[in-house]
C-alpha positions in Angstrom: 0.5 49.7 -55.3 4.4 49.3 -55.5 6.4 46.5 -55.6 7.5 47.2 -51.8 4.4 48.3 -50.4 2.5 44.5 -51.7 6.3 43.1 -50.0 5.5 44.9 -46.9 2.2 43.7 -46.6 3.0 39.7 -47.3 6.1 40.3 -44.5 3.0 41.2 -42.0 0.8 38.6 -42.9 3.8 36.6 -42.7 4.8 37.8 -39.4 1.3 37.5 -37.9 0.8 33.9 -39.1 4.2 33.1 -37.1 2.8 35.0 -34.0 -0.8 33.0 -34.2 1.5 30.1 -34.7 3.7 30.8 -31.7 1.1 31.6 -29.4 -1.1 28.6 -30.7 2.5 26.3 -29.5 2.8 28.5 -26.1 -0.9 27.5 -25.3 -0.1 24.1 -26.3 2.5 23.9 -23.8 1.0 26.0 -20.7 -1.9 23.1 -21.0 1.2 20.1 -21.2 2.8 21.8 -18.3 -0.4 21.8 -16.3 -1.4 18.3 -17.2 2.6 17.3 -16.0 2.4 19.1 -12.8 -1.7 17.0 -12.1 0.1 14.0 -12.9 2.9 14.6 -10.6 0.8 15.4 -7.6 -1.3 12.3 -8.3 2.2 9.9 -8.4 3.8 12.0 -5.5 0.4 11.0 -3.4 0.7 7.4 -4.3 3.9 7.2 -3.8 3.5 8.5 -0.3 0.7 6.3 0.0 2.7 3.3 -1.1 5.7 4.4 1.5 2.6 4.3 4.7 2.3 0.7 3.4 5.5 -0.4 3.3 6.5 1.5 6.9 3.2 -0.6 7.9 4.6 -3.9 6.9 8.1 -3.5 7.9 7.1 -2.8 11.7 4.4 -6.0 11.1 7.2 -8.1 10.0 9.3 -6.7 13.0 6.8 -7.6 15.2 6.7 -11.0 14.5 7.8 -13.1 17.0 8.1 -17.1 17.7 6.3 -18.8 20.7 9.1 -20.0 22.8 6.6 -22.4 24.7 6.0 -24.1 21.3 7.2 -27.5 20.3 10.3 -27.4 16.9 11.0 -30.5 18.0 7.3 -31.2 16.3 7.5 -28.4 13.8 5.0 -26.8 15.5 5.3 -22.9 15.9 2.7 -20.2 16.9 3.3 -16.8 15.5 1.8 -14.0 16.9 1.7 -10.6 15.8 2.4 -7.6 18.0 0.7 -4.3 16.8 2.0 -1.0 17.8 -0.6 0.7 20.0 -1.8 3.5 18.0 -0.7 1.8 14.7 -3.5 0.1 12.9 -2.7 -3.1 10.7 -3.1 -2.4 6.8 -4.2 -5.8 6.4 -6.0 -9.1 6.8 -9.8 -9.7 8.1 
């Protein structure tokens, strides 16, 4: 065998290593992408979930309202809380 021909031969081993070794990386990253795109549909849901919540308590907190037959001169209030109809409270017992 001739100089050149055992050359040609570690070029192609050479060049296949790098192909098992760029293929190896593109699976790497087709798996990282994957895992990425899970993890973003799992924080986009709790994000909307958390959003619900906080649309829930805003209206509670809007709905609040002070008793005007109550006594401040006694530092008595009652508060009462006025749900929505169709709007279910997040909260309490």
């Amino acid at each position: 065998m001739s100089t050149q021909g055992c050359s040609q031969e570690l070029d192609v081993a050479q060049l296949m290593r790098d192909l098992s070794d760029s293929l190896e990386r593109e699976n790497d990253l087709k798996e990282q992408l994957r895992f990425s795109e899970e993890e973003s549909k799992v924080m986009r849901k709790k994000l909307s979930d958390i959003e619900d919540e906080n649309e829930s308590l805003a209206m509670q907190v809007a709905y609040i309202s002070i008793d005007p037959s109550s006594n401040p001169s006694r530092g008595v209030y009652t508060i009462s809380w006025a749900v929505p109809k169709g709007r279910a409270w997040a909260g309490g017992s």
